[in-house]
N, C-alpha and C positions, 0 to 999 in steps of 0.2 A: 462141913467146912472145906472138905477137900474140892466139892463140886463148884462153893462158890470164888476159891482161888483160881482154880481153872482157868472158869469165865471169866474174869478180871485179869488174865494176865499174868496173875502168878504176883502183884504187887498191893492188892488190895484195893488198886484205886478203880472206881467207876470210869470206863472209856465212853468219850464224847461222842453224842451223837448229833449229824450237820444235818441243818434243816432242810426239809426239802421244800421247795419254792413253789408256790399254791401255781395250778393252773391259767389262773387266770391275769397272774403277772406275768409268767414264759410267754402270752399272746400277744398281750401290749408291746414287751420289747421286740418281742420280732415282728408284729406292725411297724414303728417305730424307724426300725430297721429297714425296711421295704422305702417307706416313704422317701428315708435319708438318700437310699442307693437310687431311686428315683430321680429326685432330683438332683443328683450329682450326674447320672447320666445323663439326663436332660440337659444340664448345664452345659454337661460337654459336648453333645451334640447340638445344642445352639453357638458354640464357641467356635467348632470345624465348621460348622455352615456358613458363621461369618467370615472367618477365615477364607473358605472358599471363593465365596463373593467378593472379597476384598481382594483374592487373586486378582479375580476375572476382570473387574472392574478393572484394574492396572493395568491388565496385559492390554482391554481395549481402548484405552488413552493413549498406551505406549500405542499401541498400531495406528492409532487415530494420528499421532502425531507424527509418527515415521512416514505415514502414508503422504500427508501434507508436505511434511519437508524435503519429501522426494517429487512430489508433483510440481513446489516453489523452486526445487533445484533442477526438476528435469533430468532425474538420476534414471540410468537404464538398469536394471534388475539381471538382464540376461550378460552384464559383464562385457559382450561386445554389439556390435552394431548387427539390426537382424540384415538378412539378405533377404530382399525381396526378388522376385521371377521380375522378368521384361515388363516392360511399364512406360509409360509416360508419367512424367512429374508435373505435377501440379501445385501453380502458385495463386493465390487467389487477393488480389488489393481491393477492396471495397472501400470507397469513402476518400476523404483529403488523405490528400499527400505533407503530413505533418509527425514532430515528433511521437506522437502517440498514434497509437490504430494501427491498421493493416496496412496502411501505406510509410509506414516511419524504418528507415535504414534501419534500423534494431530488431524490427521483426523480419524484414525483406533478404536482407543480407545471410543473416544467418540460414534461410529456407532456401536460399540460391545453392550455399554452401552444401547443406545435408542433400539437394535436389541433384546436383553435378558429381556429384563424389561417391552416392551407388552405384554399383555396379549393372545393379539392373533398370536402373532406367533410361531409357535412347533417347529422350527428347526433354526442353523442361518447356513448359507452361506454363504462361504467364497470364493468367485472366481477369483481368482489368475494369473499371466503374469509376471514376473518378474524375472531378472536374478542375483537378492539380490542387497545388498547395506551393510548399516551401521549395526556392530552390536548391536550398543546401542539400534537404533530405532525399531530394529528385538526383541531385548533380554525383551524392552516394552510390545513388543504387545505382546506377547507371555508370558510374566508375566500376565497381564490382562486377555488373554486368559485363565488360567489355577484358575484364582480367578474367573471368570465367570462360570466356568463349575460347581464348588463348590458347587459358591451359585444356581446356576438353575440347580440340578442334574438331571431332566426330560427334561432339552431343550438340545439335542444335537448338537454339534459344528461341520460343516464337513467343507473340502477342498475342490473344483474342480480347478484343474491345467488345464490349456489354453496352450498357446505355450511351455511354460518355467515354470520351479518352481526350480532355482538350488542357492544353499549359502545360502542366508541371508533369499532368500524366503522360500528356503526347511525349514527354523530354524524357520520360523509362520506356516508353512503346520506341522509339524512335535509336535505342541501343541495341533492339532485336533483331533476330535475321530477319523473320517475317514478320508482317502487321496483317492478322485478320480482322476484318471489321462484318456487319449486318450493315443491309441495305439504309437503314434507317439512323447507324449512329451516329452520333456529334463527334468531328473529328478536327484536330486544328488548336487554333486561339494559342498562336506560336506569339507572346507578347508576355511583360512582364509592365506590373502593375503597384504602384502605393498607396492607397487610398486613407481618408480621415475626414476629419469636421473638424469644421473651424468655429470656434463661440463667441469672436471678439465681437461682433454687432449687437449679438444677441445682451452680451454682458456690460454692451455701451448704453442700452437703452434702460434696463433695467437697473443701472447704478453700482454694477456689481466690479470692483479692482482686483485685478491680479496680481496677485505679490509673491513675484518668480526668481528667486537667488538664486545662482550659479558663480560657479568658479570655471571662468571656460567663455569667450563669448559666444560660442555655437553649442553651447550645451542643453538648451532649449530649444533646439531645432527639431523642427514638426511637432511642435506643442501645439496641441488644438485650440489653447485658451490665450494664444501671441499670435500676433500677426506671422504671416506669413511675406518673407522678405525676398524680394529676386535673389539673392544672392543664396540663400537656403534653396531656393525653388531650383536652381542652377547646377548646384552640386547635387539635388538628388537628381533632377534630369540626367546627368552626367552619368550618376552611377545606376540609373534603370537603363540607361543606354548598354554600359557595358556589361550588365549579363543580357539582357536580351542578346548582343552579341554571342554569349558565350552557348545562349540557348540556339541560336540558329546556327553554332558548328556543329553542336551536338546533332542537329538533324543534318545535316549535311554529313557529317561523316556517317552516320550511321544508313541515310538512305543513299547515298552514291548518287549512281548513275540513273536509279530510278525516279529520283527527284525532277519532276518538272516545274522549274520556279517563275511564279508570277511574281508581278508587282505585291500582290494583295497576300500573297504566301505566307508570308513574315510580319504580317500587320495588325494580328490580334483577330483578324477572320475565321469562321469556322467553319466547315462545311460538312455534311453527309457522308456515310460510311462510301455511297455509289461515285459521290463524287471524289473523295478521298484519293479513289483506286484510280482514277483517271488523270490523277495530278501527280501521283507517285508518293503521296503520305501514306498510303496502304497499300498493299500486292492484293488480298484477291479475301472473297467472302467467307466464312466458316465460323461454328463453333469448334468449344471445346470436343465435344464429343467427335465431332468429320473433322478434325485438325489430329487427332488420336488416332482417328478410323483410318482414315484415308490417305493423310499427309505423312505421318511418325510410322502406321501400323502397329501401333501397341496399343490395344481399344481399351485394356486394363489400364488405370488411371488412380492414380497413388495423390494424396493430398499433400504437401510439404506445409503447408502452411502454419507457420505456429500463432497458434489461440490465445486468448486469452486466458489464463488458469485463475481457480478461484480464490486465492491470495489476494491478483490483483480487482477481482471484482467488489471484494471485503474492504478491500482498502478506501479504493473510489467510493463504497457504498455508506463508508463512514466518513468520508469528507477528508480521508490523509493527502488530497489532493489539492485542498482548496486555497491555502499560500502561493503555491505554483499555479494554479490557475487563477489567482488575483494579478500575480503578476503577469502574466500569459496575457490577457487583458489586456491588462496597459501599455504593451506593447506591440501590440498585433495591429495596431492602425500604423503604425511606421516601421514594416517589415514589407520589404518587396517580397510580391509577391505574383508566384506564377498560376493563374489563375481567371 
């Protein structure tokens, strides 16, 4: 009796005993187990890796975009203007002389400015193609050209004429200290011009009326599809008279004394770069490069030209331009023009 109290605790009762869990169940839950932390890690390691991506991805939008709106703004990065070494500045107009392109006061002007106002460069250059255009946008540059020279009387302003330099172009070559030209180029066509079509015959024969309202009686003046009246024809003579005037001071002030004036000078005539120099519309033959070398000594040769960026290639290429060139259009047959 005494042995079996003992073992019981001294209460008589039987002590429980806890089962022990077959082997083969402890394996299952700790598979189980495995799989679960498995895929949890997985999970979370697919979670940071999109994560990641979805950084990267952001940050190269945001660059994509910063880099753009700094391009469309023409933002400088280095905080101030670099200084370049001894230079010749270079301007380069290709094409008409109109509100848009290389020849439009909007691009011109600004590259005269950034061209005069470093420090390093001695000469600006102006390299030329053109067989004019507008003369408002001619009469621009060539007003800035002539306050630039003022204010930097030690930087000299020259020309080099390329294929063509005749009208509107001749009237920005003709604001320069020098004019080089090649043997070969067109130089001149000192005249200002209006041109258009007229369709009243065409539209008498085939039956077709014009039904033209204005408020204004000259508000239809140089309508291609109305007669054309002396009294229109009169007043635009009148006002092609007076800028060609204002185009033949401008060559006159700008070539002086070297000017040798013929009858045919001012006539709408063009002539040869060889013949140019001999009349006094040009000084003497070069390019840019022996205008660099030779004339300035600064062979180094710095571009000013501002380009086209591609905003505005994107824009043109989807037609954001095509209102403004409708009207552009219809306008441009009754625009004097130097040319």
């Amino acid at each position: 009796m005494s042995d079996n109290t003992s073992e019981n605790g001294g209460n008589g009762a039987e002590k429980p005993i806890s089962p022990v869990p077959p082997k083969a169940t402890v394996a299952a839950s700790s598979w189980e187990r495995e799989v679960l932390e498995k895929l949890v890690f997985a999970t979370l390691k697919e979670q940071k890796a999109a994560r990641r991506w979805g950084i990267f991805f952001k940050a190269v939008t945001l660059l994509v975009v910063v880099v753009g709106l700094s391009a469309y703004l023409d933002i400088s990065w280095t905080g101030t203007e670099e200084t370049l070494g001894r230079h010749t500045a270079l301007i380069e107009i290709d094409g008409a002389i109109e509100s848009e392109g290389s020849g439009a006061a909007s691009v011109v002007i600004p590259a005269l400015n950034k061209a005069f106002s470093d420090s390093g460069s001695v000469a600006v250059v102006m390299h030329i193609n053109s067989p004019g255009g507008s003369p408002v946008q001619a009469g621009m540059i060539v007003d800035e050209m002539v306050r630039l020279r003022k204010g930097y009387p030690t930087k000299p302003l020259y020309v080099v004429v390329d294929e063509i330099c005749a009208s509107g172009c001749y009237y920005i070559a003709a604001g320069a200290d020098r004019i080089y030209v090649n043997k070969a180029s067109i130089i001149g066509s000192i005249g200002v011009l209006m041109d258009g079509f007229g369709f009243t015959g065409i539209m008498e024969k085939v039956g077709v009326e014009r039904r033209l309202l204005t408020a204004g009686e000259n508000k239809g003046f140089m309508d291609p599809f109305s007669p054309l009246t002396e009294k229109h024809k009169q007043h635009a003579q009148t006002m092609l008279n007076e800028i060609h005037q204002q185009f033949i001071q401008v060559v006159r002030n700008g070539r002086g004394k070297r000017l040798k004036e013929t009858p045919d000078m001012f006539s709408g005539l063009f002539w040869t770069g060889a013949k140019s120099i001999d009349m006094g519309l040009a000084d003497a033959f070069g390019t840019v490069d022996s205008v660099a070398r030779d004339v300035v000594k600064a062979e180094d040769i710095i571009d000013y030209t501002q380009h086209e960026g591609l905003p505005e290639r994107v824009l043109k290429k989807f037609g954001a331009a095509m209102g403004a060139g409708a009207v552009k259009s219809a306008v441009d047959n009754v625009k004097p023009s130097l040319r």
